[in-house]
N, C-alpha and C positions, 0 to 999 in steps of 0.2 A: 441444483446450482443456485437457486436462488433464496437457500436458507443461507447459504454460504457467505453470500452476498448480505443478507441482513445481518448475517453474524460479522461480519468483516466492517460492514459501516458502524456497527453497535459497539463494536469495540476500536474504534479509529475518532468516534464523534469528541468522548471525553479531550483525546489528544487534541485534536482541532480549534478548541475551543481556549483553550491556552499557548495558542501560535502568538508570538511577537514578534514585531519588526527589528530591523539590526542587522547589521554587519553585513551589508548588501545582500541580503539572500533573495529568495525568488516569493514574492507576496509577501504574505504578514508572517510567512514561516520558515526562519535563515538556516533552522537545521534540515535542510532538505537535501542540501549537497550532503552532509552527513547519513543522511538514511536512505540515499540514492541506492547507493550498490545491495543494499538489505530488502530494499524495495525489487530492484531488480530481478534479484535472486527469488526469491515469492513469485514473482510475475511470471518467471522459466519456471518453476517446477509446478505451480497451475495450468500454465501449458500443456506441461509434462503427462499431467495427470489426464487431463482434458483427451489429450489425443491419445494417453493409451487406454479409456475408455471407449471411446470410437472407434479402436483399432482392436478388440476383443474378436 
């Protein structure tokens, strides 16, 4: 899990780094409402995955 984890920051830091302020969003990154439900959706099926490995 925890290459996973370096691979998920490794490829998320680029993005990060060119967050802007604007259009009231939430910090310095306004597309966030916008990549909420995408984000979401990732967060359920790592779940997903997590507990049907535990559950072998």
């Amino acid at each position: 899990m925890s290459k996973f984890l370096l691979l998920a920051t490794t490829l998320l830091t680029p993005t990060l780094a060119f967050a802007h302020e604007g259009h009231g969003g939430i910090g310095l990154f306004h597309h966030f409402m916008d990549m909420a439900p995408a984000l979401a959706l990732v967060a359920v099926i790592g779940a997903g995955v997590v507990w049907a490995k535990n559950h072998k």
